[in-house]
PDB file of N, CA, C and O in Angstrom:
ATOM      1  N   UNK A   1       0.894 -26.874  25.118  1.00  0.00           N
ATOM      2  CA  UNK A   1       0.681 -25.473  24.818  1.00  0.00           C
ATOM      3  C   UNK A   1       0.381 -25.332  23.321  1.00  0.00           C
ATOM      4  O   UNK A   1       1.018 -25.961  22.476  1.00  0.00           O
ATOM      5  N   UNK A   2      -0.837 -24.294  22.958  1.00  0.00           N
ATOM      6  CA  UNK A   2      -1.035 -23.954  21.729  1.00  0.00           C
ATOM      7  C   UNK A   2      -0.764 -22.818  21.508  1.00  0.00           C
ATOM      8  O   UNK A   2      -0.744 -22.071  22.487  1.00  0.00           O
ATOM      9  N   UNK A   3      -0.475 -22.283  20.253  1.00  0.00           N
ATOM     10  CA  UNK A   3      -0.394 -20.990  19.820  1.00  0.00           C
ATOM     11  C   UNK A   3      -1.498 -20.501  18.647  1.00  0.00           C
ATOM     12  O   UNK A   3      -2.140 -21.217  17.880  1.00  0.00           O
ATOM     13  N   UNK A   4      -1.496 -19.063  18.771  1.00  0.00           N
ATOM     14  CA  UNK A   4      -1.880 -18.774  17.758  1.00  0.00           C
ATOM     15  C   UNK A   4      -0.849 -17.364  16.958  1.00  0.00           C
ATOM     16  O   UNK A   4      -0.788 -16.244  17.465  1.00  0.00           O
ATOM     17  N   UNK A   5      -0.389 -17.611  16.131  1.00  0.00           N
ATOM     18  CA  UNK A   5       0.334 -16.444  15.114  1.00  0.00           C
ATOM     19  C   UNK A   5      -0.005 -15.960  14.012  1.00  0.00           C
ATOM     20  O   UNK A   5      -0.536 -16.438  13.009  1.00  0.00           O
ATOM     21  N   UNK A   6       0.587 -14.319  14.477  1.00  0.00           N
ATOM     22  CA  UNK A   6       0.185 -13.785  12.840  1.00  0.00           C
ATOM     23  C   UNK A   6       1.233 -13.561  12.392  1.00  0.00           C
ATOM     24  O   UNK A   6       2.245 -13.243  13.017  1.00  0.00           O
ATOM     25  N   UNK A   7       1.062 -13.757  10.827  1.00  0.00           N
ATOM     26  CA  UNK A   7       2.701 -13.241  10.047  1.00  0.00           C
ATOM     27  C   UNK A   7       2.475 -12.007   9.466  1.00  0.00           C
ATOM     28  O   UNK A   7       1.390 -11.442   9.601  1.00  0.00           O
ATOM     29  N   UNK A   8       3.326 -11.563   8.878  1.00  0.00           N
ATOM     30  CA  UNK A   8       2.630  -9.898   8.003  1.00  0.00           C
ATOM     31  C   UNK A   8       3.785 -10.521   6.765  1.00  0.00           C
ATOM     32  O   UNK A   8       4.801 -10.936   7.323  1.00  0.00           O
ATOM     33  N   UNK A   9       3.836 -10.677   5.102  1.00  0.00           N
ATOM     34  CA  UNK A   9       4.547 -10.776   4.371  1.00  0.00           C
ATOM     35  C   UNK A   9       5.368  -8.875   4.224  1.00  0.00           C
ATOM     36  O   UNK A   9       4.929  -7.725   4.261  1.00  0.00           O
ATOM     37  N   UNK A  10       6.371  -9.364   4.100  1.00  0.00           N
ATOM     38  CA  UNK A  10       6.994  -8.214   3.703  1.00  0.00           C
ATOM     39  C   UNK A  10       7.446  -7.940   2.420  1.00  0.00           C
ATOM     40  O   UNK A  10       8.105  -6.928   2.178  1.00  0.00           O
ATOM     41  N   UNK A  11       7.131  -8.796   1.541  1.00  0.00           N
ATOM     42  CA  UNK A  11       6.721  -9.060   0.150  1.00  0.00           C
ATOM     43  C   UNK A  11       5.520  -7.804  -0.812  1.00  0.00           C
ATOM     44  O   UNK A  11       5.695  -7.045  -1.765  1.00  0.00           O
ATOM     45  N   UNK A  12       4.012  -8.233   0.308  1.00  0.00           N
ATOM     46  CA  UNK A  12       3.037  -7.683   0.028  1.00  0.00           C
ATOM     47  C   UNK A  12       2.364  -7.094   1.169  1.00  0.00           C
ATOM     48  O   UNK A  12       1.402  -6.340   1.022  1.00  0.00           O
ATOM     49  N   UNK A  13       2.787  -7.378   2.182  1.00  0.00           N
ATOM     50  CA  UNK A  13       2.173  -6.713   3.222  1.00  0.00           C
ATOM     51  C   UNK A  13       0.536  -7.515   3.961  1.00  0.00           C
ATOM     52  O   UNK A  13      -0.214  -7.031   4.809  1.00  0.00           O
ATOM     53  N   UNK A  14       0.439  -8.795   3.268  1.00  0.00           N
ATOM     54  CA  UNK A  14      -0.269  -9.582   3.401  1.00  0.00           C
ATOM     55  C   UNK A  14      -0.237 -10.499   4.670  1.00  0.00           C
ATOM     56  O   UNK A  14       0.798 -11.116   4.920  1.00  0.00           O
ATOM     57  N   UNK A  15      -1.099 -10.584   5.305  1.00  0.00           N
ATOM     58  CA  UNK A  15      -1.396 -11.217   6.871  1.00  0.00           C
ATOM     59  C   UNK A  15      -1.634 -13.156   6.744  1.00  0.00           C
ATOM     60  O   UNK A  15      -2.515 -13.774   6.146  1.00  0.00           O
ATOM     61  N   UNK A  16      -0.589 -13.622   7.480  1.00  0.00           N
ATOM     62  CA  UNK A  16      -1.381 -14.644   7.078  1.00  0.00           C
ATOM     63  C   UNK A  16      -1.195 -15.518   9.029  1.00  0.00           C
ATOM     64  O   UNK A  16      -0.200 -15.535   9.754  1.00  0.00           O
ATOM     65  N   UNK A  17      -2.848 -16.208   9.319  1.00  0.00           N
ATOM     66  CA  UNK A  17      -3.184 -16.106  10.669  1.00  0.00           C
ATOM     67  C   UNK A  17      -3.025 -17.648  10.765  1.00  0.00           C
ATOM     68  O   UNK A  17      -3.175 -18.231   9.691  1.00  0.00           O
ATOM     69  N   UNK A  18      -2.744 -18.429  11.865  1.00  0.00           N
ATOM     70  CA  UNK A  18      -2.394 -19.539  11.977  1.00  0.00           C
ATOM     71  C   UNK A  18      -2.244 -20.230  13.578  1.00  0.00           C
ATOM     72  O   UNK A  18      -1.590 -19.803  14.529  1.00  0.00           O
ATOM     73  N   UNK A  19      -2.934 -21.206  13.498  1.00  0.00           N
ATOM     74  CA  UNK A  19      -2.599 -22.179  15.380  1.00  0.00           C
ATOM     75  C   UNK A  19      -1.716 -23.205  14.976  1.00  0.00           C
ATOM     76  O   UNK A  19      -1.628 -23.724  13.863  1.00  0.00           O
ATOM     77  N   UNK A  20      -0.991 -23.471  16.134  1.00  0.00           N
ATOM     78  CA  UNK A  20       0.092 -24.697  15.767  1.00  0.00           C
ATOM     79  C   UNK A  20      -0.012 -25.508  17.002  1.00  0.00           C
ATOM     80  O   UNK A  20      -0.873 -25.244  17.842  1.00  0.00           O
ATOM     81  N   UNK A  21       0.945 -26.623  17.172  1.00  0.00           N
ATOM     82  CA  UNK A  21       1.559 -26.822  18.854  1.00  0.00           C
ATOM     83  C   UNK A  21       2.839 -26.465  19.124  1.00  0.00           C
ATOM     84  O   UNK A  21       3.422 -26.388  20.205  1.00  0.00           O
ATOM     85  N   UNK A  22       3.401 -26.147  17.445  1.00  0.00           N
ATOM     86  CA  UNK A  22       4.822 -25.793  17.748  1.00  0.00           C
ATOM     87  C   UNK A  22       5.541 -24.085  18.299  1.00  0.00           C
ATOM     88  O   UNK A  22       4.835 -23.114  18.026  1.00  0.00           O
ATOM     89  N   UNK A  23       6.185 -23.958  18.650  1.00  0.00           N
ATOM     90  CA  UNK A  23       6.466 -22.396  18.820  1.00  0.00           C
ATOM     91  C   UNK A  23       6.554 -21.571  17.740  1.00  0.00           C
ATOM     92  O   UNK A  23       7.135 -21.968  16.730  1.00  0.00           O
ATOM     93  N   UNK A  24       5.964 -20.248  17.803  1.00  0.00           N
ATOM     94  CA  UNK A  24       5.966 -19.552  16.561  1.00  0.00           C
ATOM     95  C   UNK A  24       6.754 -19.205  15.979  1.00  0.00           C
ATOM     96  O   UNK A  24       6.531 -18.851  14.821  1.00  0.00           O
ATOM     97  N   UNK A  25       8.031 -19.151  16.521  1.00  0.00           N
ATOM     98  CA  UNK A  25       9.042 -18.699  15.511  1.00  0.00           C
ATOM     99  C   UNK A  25       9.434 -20.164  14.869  1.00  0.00           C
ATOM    100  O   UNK A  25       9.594 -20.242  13.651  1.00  0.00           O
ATOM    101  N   UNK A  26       9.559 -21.117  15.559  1.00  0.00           N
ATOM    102  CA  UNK A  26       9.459 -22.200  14.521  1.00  0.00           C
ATOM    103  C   UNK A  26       8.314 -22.409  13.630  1.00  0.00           C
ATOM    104  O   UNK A  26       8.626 -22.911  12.551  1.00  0.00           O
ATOM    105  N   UNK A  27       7.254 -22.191  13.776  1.00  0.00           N
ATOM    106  CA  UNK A  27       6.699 -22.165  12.287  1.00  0.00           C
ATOM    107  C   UNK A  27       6.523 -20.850  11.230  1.00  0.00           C
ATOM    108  O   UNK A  27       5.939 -20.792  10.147  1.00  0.00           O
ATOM    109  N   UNK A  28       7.336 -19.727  12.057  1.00  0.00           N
ATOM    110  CA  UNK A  28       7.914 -18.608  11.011  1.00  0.00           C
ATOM    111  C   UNK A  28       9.184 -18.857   9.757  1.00  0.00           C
ATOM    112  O   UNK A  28       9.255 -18.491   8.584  1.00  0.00           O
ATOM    113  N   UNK A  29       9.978 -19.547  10.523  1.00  0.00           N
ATOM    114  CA  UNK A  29      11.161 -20.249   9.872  1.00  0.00           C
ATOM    115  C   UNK A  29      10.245 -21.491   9.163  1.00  0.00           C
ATOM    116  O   UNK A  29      10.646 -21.556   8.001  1.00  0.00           O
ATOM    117  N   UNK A  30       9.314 -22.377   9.352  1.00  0.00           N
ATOM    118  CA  UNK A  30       8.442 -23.098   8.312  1.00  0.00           C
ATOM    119  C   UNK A  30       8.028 -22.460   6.913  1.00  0.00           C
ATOM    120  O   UNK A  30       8.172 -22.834   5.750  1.00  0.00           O
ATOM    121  N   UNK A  31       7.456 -21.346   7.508  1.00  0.00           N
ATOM    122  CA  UNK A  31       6.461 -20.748   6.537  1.00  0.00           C
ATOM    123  C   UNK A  31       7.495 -19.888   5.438  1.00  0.00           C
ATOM    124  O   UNK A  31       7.192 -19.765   4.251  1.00  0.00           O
ATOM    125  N   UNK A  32       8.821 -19.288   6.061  1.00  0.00           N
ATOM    126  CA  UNK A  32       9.949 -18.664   5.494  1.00  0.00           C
ATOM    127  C   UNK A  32      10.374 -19.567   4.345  1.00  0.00           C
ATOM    128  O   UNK A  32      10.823 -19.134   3.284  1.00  0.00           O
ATOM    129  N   UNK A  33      10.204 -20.818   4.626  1.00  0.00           N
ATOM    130  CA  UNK A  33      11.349 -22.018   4.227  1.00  0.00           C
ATOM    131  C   UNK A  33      10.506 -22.077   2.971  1.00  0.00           C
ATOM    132  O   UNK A  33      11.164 -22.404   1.984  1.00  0.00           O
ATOM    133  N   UNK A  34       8.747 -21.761   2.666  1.00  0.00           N
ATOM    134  CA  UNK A  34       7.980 -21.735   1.984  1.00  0.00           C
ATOM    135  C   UNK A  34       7.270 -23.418   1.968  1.00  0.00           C
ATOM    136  O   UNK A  34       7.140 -24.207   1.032  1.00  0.00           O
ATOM    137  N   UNK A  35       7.063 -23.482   2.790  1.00  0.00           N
ATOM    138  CA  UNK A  35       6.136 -24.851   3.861  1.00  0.00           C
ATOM    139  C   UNK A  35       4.925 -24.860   2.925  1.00  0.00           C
ATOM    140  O   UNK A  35       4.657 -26.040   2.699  1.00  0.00           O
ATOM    141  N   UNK A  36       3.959 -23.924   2.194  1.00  0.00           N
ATOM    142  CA  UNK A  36       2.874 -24.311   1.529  1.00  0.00           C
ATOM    143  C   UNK A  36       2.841 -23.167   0.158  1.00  0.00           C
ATOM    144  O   UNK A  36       3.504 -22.173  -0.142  1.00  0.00           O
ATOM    145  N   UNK A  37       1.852 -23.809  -0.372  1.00  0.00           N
ATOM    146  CA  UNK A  37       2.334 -22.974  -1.515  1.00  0.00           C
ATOM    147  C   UNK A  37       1.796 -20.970  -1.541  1.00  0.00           C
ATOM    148  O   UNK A  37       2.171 -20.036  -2.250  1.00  0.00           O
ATOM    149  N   UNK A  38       0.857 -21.060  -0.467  1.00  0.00           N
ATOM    150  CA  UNK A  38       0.552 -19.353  -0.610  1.00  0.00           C
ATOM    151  C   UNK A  38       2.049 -19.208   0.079  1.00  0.00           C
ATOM    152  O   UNK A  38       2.841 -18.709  -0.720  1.00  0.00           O
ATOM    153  N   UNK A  39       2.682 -19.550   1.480  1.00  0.00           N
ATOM    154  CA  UNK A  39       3.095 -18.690   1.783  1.00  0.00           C
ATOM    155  C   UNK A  39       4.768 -18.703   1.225  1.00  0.00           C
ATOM    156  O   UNK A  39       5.667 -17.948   1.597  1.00  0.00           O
ATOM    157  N   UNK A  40       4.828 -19.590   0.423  1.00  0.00           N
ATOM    158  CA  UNK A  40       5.909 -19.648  -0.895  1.00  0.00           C
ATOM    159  C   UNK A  40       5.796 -19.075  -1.318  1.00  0.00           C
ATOM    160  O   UNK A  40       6.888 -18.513  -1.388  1.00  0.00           O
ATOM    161  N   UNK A  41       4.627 -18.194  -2.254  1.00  0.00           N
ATOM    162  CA  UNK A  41       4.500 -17.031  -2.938  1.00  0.00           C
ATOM    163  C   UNK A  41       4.809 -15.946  -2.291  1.00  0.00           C
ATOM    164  O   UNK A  41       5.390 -15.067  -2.928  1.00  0.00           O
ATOM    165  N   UNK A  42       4.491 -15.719  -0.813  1.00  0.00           N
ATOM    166  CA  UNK A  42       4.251 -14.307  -0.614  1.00  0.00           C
ATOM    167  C   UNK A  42       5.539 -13.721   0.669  1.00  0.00           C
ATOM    168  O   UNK A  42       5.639 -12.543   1.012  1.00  0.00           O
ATOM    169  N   UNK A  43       6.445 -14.908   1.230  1.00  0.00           N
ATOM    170  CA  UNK A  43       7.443 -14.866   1.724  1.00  0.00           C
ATOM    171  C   UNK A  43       8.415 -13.789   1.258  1.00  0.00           C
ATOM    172  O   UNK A  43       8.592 -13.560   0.061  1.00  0.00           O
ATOM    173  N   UNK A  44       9.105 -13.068   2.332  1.00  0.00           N
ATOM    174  CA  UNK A  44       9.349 -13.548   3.480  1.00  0.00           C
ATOM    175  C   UNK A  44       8.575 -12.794   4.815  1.00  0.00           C
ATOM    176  O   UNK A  44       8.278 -11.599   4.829  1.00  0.00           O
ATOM    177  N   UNK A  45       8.354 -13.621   5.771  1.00  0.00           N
ATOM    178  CA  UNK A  45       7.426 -13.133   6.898  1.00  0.00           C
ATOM    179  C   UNK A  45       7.899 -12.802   8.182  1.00  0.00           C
ATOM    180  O   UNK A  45       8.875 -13.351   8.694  1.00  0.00           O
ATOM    181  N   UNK A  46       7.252 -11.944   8.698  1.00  0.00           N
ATOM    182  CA  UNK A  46       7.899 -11.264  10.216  1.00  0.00           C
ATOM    183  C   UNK A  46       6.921 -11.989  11.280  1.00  0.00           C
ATOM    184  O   UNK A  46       5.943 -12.406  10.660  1.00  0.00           O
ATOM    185  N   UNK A  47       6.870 -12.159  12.055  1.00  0.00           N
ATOM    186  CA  UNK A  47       6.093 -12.405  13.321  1.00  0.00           C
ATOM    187  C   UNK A  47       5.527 -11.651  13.922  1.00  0.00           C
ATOM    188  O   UNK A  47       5.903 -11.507  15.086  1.00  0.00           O
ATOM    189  N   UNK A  48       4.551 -10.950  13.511  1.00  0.00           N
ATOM    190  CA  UNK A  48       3.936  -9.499  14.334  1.00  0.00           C
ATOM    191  C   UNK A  48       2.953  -9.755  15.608  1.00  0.00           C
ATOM    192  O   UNK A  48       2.745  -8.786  16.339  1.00  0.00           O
ATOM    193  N   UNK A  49       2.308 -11.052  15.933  1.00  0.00           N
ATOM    194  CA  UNK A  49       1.819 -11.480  16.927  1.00  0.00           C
ATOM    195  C   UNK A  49       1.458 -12.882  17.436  1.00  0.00           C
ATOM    196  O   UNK A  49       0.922 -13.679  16.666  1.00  0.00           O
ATOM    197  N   UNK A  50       1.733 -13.208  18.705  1.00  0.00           N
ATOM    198  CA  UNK A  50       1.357 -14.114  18.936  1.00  0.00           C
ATOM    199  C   UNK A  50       0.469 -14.643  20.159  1.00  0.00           C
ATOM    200  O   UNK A  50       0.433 -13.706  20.957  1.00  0.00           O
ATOM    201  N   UNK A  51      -0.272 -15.734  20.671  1.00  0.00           N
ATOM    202  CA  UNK A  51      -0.927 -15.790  21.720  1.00  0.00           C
ATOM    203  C   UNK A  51      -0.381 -17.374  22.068  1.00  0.00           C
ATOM    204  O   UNK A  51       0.085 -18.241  21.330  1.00  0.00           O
ATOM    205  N   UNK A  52      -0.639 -17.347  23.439  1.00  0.00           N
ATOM    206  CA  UNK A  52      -0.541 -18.911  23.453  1.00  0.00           C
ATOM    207  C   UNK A  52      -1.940 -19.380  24.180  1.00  0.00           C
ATOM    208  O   UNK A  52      -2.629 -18.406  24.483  1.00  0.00           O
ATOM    209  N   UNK A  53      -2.533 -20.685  24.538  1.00  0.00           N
ATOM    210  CA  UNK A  53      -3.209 -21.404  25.030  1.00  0.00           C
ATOM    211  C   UNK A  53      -3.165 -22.590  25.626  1.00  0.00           C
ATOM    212  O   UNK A  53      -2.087 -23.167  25.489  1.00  0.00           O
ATOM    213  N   UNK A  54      -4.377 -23.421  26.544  1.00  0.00           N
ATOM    214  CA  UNK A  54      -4.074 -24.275  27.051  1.00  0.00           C
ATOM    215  C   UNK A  54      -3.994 -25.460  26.602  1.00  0.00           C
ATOM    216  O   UNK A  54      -3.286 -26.384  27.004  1.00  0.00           O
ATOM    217  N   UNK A  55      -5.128 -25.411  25.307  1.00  0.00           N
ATOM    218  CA  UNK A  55      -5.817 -26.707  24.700  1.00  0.00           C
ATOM    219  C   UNK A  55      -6.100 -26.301  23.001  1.00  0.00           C
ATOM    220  O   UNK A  55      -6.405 -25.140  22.727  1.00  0.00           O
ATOM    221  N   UNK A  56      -5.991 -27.186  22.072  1.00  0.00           N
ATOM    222  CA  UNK A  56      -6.006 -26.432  20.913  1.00  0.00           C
ATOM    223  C   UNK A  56      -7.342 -26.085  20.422  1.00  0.00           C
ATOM    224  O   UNK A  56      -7.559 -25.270  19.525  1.00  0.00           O
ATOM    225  N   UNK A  57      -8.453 -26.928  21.231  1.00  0.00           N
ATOM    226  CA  UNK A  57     -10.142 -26.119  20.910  1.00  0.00           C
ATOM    227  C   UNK A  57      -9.915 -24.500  21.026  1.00  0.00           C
ATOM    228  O   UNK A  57     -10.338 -23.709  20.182  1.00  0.00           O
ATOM    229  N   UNK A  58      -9.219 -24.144  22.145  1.00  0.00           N
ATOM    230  CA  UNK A  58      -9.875 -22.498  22.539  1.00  0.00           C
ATOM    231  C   UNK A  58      -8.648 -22.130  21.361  1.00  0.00           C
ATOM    232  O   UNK A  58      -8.870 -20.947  21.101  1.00  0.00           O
ATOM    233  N   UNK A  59      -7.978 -22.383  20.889  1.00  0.00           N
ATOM    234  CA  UNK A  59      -6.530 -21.963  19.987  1.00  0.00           C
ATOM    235  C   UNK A  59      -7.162 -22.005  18.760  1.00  0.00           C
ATOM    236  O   UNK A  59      -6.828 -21.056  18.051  1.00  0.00           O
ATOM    237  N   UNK A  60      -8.068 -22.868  18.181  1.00  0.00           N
ATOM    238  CA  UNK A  60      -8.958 -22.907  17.291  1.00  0.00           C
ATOM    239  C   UNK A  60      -9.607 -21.769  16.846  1.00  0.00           C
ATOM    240  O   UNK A  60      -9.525 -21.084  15.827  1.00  0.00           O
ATOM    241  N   UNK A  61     -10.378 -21.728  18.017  1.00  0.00           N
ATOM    242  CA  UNK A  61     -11.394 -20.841  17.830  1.00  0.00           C
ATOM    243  C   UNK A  61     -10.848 -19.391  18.077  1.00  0.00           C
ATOM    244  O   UNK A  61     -11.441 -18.434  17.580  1.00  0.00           O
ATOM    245  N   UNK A  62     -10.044 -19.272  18.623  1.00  0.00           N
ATOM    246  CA  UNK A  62      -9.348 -18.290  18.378  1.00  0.00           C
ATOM    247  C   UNK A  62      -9.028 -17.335  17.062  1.00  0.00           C
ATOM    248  O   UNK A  62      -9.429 -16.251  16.640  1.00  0.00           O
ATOM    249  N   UNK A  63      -7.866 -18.580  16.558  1.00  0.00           N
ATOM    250  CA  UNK A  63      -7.725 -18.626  15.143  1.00  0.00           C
ATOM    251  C   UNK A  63      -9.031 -17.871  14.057  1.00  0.00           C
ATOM    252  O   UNK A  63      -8.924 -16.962  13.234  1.00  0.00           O
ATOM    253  N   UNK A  64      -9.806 -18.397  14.327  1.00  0.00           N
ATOM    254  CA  UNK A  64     -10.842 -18.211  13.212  1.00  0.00           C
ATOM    255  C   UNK A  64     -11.761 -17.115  13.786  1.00  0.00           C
ATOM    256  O   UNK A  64     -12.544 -16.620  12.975  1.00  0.00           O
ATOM    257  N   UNK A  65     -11.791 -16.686  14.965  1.00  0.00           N
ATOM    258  CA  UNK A  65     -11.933 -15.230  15.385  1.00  0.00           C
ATOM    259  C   UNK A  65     -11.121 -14.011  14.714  1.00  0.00           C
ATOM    260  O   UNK A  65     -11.636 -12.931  14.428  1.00  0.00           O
ATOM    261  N   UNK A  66      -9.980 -14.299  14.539  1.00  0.00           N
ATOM    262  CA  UNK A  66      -9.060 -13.981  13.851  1.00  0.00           C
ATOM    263  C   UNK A  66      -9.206 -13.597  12.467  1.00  0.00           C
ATOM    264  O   UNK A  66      -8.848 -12.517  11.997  1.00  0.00           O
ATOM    265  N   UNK A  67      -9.773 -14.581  11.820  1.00  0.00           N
ATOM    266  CA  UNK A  67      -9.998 -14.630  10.643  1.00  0.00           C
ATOM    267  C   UNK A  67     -11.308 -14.225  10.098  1.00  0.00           C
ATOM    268  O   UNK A  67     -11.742 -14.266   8.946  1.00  0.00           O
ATOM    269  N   UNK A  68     -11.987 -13.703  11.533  1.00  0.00           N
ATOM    270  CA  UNK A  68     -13.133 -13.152  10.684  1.00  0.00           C
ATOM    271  C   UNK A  68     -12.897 -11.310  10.529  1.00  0.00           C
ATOM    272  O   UNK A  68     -11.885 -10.614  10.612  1.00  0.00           O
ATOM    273  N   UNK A  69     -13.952 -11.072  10.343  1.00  0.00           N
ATOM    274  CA  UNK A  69     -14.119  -9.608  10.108  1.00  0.00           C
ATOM    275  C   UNK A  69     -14.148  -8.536  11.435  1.00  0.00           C
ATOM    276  O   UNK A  69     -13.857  -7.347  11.303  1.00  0.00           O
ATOM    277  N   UNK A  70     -14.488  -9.056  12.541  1.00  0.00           N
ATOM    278  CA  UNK A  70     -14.390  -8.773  13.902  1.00  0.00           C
ATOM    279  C   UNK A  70     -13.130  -8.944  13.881  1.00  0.00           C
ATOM    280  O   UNK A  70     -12.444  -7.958  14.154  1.00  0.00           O
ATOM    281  N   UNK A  71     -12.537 -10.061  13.599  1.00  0.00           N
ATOM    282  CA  UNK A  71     -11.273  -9.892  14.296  1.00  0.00           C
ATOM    283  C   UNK A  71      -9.680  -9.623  14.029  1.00  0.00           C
ATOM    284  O   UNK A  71      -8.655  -9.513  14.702  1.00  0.00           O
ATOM    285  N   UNK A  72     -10.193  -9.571  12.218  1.00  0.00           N
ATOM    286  CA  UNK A  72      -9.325  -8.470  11.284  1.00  0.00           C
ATOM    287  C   UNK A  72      -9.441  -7.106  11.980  1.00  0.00           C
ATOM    288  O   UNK A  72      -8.548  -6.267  11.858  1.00  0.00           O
ATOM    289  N   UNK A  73     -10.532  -6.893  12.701  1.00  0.00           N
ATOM    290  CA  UNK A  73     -10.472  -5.307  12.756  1.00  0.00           C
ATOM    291  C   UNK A  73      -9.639  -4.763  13.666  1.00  0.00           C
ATOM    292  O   UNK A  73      -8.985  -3.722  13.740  1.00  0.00           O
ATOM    293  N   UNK A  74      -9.891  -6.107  14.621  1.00  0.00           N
ATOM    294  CA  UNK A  74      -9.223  -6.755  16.232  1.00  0.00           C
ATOM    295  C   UNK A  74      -7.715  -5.985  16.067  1.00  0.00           C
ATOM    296  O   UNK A  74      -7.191  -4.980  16.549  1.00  0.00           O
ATOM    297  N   UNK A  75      -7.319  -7.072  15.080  1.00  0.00           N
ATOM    298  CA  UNK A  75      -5.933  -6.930  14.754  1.00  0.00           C
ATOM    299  C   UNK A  75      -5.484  -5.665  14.649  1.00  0.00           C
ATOM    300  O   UNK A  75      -4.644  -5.093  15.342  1.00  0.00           O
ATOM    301  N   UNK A  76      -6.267  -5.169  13.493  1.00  0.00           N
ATOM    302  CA  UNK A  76      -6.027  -3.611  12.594  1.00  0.00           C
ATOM    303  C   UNK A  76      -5.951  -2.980  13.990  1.00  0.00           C
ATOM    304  O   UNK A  76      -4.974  -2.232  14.020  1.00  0.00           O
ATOM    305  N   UNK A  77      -6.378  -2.990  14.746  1.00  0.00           N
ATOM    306  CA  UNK A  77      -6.360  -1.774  15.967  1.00  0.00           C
ATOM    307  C   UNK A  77      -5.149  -1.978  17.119  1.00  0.00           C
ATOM    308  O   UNK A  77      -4.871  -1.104  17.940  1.00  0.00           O
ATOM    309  N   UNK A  78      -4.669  -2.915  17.060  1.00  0.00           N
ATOM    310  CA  UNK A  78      -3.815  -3.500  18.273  1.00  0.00           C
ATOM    311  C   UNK A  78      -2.854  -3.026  17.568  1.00  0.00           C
ATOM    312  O   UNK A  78      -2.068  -2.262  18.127  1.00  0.00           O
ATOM    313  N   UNK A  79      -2.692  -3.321  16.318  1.00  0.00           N
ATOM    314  CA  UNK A  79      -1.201  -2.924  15.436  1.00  0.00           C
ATOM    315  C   UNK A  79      -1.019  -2.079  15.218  1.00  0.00           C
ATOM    316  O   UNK A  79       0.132  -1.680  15.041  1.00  0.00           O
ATOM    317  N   UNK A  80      -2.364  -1.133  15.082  1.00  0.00           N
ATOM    318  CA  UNK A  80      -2.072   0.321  14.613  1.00  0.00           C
ATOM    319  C   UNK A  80      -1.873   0.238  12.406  1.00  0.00           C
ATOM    320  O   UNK A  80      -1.390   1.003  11.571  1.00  0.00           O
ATOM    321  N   UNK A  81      -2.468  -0.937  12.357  1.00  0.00           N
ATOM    322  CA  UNK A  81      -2.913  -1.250  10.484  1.00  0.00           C
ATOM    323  C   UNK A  81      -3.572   0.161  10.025  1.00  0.00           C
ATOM    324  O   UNK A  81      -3.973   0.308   8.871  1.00  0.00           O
TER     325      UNK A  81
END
């Protein structure tokens, strides 16, 4: 199983979008722990969404659907941003 998660910093209010194989709240508690250096800066993070998948290609591409401008907007509307 793949995932895909979004975090929201509650710091700055800053989104940060991500696929794993691990479960998302375990790599919320990663990213909390400050696992890389943006999200060391901008910690601490909530879990505002997640998806799962079968294979990590479609989790991929997902991801970076995500990350575009379509799918920032995606987001903005599901959340009510």
């Amino acid at each position: 199983m793949f995932y895909v998660y979004v975090l929201r910093s509650l710091k700055n209010n800053k989104r940060y979008i991500g696929y794993t194989s691990k479960a998302p709240t375990a790599k919320l508690k990663e990213h909390n722990g400050g696992a890389t250096r943006w999200t060391r800066q901008n910690r601490p993070f909530v879990l505002i969404h997640d998806e799962n998948f079968g294979d990590s290609k479609t989790a991929r591409q997902r991801e970076l659907f995500l990350k575009s401008g379509r799918g920032r907007h995606w987001l903005d509307e599901l959340l009510h941003l």
